[in-house]
C-alpha positions in Angstrom: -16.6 -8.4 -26.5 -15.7 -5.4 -28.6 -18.1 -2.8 -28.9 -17.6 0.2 -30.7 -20.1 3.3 -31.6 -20.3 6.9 -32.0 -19.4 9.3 -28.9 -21.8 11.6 -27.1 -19.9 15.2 -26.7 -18.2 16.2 -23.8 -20.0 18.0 -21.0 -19.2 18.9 -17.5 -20.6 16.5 -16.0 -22.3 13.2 -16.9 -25.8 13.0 -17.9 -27.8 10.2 -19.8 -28.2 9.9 -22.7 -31.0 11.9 -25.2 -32.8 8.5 -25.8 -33.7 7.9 -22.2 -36.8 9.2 -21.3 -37.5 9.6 -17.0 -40.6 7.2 -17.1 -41.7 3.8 -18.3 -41.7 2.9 -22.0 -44.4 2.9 -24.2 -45.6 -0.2 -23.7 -44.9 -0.9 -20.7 -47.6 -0.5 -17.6 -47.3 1.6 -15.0 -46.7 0.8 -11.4 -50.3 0.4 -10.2 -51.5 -0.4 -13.8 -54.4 -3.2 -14.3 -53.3 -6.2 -15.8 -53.4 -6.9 -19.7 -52.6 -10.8 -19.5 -49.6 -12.2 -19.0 -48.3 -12.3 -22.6 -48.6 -8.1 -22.9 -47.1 -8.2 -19.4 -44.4 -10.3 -20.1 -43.7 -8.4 -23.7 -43.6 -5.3 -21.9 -41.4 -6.0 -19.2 -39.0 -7.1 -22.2 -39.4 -4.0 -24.4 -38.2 -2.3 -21.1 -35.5 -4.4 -20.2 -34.6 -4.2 -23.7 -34.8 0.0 -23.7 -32.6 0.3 -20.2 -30.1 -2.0 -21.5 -29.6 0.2 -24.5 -29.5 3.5 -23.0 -26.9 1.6 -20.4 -24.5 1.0 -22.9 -25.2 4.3 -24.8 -24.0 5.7 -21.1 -21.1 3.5 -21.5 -20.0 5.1 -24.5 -20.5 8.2 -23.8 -18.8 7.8 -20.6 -15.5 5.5 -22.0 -15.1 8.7 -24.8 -15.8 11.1 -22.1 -12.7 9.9 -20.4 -10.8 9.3 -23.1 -10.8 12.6 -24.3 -10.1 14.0 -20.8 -7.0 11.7 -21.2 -5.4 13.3 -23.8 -4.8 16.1 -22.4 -2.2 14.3 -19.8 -0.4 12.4 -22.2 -1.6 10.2 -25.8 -0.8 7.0 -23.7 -4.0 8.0 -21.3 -6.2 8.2 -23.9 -4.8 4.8 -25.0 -5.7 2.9 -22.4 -9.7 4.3 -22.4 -9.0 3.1 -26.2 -8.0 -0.2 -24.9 -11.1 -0.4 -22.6 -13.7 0.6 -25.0 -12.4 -2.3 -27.3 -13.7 -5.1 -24.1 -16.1 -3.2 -22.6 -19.7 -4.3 -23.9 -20.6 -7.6 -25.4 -24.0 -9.6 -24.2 -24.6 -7.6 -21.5 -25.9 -9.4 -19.2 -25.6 -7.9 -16.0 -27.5 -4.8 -17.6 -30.5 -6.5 -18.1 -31.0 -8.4 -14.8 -30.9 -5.0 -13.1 -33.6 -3.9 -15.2 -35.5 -7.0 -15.0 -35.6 -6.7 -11.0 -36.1 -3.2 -11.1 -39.4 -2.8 -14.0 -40.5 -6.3 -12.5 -40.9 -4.7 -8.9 -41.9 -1.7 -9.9 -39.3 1.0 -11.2 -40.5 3.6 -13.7 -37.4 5.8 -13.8 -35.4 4.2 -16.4 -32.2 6.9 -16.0 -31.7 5.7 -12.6 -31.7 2.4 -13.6 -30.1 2.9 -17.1 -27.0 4.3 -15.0 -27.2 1.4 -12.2 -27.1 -0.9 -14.9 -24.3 1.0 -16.7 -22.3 0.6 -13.7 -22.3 -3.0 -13.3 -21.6 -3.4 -16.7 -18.4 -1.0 -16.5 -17.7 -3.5 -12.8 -17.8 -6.6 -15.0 -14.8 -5.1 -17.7 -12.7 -4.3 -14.4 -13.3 -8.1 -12.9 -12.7 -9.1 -16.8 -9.6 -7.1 -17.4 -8.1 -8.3 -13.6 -9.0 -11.8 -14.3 -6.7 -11.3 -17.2 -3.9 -10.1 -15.3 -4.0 -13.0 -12.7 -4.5 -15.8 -15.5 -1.6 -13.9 -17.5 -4.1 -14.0 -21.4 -3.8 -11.3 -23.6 -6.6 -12.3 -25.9 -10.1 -12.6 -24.9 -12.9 -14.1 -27.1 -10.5 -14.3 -29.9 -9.6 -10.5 -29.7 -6.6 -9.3 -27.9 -7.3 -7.4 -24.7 -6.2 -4.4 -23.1 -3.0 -5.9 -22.1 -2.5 -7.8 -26.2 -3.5 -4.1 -27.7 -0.5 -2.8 -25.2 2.1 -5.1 -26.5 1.1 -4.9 -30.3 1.1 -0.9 -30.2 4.3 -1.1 -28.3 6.1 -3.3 -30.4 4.9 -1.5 -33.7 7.4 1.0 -31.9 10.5 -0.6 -31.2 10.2 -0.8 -27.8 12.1 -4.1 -26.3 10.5 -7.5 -25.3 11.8 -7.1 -21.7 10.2 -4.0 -21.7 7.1 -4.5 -23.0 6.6 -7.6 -20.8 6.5 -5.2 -18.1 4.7 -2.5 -19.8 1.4 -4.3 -20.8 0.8 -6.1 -17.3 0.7 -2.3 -15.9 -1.8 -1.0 -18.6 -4.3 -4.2 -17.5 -3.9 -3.7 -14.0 -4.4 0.5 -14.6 -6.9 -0.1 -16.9 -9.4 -2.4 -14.8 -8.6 0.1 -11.6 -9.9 2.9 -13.7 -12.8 1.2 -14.8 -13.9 -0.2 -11.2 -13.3 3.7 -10.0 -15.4 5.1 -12.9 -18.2 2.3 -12.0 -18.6 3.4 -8.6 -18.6 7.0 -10.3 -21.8 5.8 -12.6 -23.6 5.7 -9.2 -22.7 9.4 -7.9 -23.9 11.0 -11.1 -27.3 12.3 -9.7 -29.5 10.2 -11.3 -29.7 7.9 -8.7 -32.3 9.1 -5.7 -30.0 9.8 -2.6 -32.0 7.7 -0.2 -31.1 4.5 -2.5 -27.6 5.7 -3.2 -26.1 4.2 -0.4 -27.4 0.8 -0.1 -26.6 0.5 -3.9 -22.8 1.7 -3.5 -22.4 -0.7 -0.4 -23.7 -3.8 -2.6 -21.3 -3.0 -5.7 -18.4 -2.9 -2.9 -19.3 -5.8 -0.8 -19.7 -7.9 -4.6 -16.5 -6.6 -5.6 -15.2 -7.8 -2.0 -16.5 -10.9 -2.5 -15.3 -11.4 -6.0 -11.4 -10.3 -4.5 -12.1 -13.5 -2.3 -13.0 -15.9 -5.3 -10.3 -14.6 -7.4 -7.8 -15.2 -4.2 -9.3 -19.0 -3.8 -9.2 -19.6 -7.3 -5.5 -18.5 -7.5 -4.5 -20.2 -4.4 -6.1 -23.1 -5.9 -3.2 -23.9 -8.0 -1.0 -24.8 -5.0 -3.5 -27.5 -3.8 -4.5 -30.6 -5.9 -7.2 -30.5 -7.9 -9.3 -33.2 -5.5 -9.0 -30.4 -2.4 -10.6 -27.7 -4.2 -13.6 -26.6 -3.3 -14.6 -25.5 -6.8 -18.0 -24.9 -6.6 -17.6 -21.9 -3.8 -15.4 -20.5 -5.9 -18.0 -20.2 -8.3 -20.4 -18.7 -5.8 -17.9 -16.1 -4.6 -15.6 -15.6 -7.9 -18.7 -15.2 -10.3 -22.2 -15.7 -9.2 -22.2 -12.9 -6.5 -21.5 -9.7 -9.0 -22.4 -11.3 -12.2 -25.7 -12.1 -10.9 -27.0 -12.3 -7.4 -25.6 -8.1 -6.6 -27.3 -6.6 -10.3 -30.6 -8.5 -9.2 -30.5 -7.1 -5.4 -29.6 -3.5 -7.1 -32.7 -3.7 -8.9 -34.7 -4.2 -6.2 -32.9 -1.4 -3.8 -33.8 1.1 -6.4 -37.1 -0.2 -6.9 -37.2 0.2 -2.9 -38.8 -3.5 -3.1 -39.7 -5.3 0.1 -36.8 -7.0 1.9 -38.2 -10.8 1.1 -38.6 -9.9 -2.8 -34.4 -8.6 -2.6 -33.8 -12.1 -0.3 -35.4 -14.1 -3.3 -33.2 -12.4 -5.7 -30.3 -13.0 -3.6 -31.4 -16.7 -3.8 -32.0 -16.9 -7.1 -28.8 -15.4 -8.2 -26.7 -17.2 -6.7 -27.9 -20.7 -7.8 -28.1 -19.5 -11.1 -24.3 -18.2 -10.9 -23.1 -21.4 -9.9 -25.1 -23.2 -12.5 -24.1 -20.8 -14.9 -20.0 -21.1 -14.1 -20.4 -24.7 -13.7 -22.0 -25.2 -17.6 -19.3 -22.4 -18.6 -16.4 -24.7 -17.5 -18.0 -27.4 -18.9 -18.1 -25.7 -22.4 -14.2 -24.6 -21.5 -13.3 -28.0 -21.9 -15.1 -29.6 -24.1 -17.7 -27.2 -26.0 -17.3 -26.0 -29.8 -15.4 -23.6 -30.0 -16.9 -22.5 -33.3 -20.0 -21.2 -30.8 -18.0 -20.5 -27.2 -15.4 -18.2 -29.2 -12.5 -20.3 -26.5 -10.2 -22.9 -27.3 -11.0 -26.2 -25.5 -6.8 -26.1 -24.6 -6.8 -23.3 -22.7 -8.5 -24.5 -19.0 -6.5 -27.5 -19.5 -3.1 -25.9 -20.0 -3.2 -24.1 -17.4 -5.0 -26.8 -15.2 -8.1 -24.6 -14.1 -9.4 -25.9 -11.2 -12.7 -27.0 -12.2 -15.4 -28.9 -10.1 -14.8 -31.8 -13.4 -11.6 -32.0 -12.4 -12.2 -32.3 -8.9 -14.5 -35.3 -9.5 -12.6 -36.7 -11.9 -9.5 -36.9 -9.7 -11.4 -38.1 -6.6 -12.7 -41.0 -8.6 -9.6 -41.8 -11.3 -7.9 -45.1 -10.6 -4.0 -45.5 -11.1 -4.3 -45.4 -14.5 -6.7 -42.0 -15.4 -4.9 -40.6 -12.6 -1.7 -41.0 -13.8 -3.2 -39.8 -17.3 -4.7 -36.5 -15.4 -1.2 -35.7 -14.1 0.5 -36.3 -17.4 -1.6 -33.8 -19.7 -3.6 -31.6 -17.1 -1.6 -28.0 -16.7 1.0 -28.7 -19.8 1.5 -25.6 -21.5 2.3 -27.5 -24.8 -1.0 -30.1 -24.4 -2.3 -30.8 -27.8 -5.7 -32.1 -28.8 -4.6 -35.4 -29.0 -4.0 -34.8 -25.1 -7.5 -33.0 -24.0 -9.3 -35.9 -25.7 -7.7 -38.2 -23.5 -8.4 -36.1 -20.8 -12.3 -35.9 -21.5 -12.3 -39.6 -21.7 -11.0 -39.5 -18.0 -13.9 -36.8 -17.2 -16.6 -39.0 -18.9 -15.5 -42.0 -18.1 -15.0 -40.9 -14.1 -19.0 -39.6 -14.3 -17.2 -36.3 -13.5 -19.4 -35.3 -16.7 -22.5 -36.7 -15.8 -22.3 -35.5 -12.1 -21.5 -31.9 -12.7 -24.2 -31.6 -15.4 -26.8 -32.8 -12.7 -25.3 -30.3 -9.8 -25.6 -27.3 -12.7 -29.4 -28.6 -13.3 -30.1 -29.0 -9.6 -28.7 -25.2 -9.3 -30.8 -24.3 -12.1 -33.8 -25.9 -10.7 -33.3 -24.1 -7.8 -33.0 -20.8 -9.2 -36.3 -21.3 -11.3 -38.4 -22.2 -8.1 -37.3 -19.4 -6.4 -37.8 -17.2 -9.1 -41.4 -18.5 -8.4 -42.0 -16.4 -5.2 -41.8 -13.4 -7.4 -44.5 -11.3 -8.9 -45.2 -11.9 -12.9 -44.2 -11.0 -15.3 -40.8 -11.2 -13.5 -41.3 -14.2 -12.2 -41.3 -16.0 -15.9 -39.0 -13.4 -17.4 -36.3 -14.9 -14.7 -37.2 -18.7 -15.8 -36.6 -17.9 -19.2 -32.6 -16.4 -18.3 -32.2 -19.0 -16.1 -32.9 -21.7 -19.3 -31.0 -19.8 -21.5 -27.7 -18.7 -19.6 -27.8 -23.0 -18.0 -29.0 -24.8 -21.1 -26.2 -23.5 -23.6 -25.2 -25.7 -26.1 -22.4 -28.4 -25.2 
């Protein structure tokens, strides 16, 4: 998820970026505006998705060499570790553009308020990534080391000893995603945000990033229980669904300063989209091309990721595929030879078959209740909800 540009200059205090301008983009209709069809409407609220989520990652930038730079001063290895995160911080981003969506589809004009909102979940997602990290103990990410694998290649360019390095890059991970949540929740107090939506928004980033500490604790805890007893599919809700999607929809629509049903919807429709999106995700962990996922199809399976297929699968295996499951299912050495056998089980169980119809049903949901929102919105949120659940196996 590397992402690397140019630096804005150092200031004393944050600002947004040049680019951003305080008002909708041309294009785009005002608040109030007449309607021009739904195609214009629907191509506008795009374009300004589209310019928010630029000027969000412009902020980004400017922000990760901002610190960065402030870092030196204390010591090079300061400045390292803002090196480090710049490297994962970026990528898709997602979260980005469902704040904008919700905020331009109920309303919003100012685009620096929402261009730093939006920032700020971003930066939230590369402190959940870089944490996740730590727990599942990886050091390369989407075929890239991470902050921890950029660590232990700079310090063993060195000299410095394995034993000591070992130690050394878990710290830099766990630093670096605990300056990055800070800074996130530092996106929010730069002034661009109106004061009487500050609040509301800093208590939904905290109460997603609560939420996510619970998901992360279950999925951990998960490895102590069999496969069969794991409730896999909350995990999904609370792990991923709640700040990847359901909190950057609802902070659209409390800086918008949308009615309380239209943020309820979004709630809604996050969530079911979250779970339908984590439950295609671990289907593509297991068995999707790597070639298109960027992740090996060992890796879930090696460390025996609890996974709603694997719950399925385990409830339903007889002697035999149960026996297979236990055999291959968390070996650290598992081969391919091994995971095909393994996603015979899963197919043959209907583990495959099942989940695909719970991540449609989610996705069905999400789409209807994107349905109780006004348009363009409405369709703009059908379309993500196709694209992030329908992703090539």
């Amino acid at each position: 998820m590397s992402q690397t540009s140019e630096r804005g200059q150092p200031g004393a205090t944050r600002s947004s970026p040049a680019p951003v301008t305080a008002t909708t983009p041309a294009g785009a209709p005002a608040a109030g505006a007449p309607a021009t069809g739904a195609p214009a409407a629907g191509a506008a609220l795009a374009h300004g998705v589209e310019h928010v989520t630029d000027a969000a990652g412009r902020i980004l930038r400017d922000l990760v060499g901002e610190q960065r730079r402030r870092a030196v001063a204390f010591d090079p290895a300061c400045a390292d570790l803002w090196q480090d995160l710049d490297a994962v911080t970026g990528g898709k981003l997602l979260r980005p553009r469902l704040v904008a969506a919700a905020y331009l589809g109920l309303g919003g004009t100012d685009l620096v308020a929402a261009a730093h909102v939006a920032a700020a979940h971003e930066l939230l997602h590369t402190a959940m990534v870089v944490h996740d990290d730590v727990l599942d103990h990886d050091e390369v990410r989407r075929g890239h080391p991470n902050v921890a694998g950029r660590t232990r290649a700079r310090l063993t360019a060195d000299g410095v000893p394995r034993a000591a390095v070992d130690q050394q890059v878990g710290a830099a991970a766990l630093l670096a995603g605990d300056a990055a949540l800070a800074q996130a929740f530092g996106l929010l107090a730069t002034g661009a945000v109106p004061p009487a939506r500050l609040g509301e928004l800093v208590r939904l980033l905290a109460d997603g990033v609560a939420t996510t500490v619970s998901g992360e604790l279950l999925d951990v805890r998960g490895a102590l229980a069999v496969p069969s007893d794991v409730d896999a599919v909350l995990v999904a809700e609370l792990k991923t669904a709640v700040y990847s999607f359901r909190v950057p929809l609802e902070s659209g629509a409390v800086l918008a300063d949308a009615p309380g049903v239209a943020r309820a919807v979004l709630a809604g429709v996050g969530t079911a989209l979250g779970v339908a999106y984590q439950l295609v995700d671990d289907e593509l962990g297991t068995m999707g091309d790597p070639a298109l996922t960027g992740k090996s199809v060992l890796s879930d399976l090696r460390e025996g990721k609890r996974t709603e297929l694997l719950r399925v699968a385990w409830q339903r295996a007889d002697p035999r595929q149960a026996a297979l499951l236990d055999t291959h299912v968390g070996r650290a050495d598992l081969d391919d030879s091994g995971a095909h056998a393994v996603v015979d089980v899963l197919h043959d169980t209907g583990a495959v078959e099942d989940v695909r119809a719970l991540a449609r049903r989610s996705a069905d949901i999400a789409r209807t209740l994107a349905t109780h929102l006004p348009e363009p919105l409405a369709t703009y949120l059908a379309g993500v909800v196709d694209d992030l659940a329908g992703r090539a196996r």
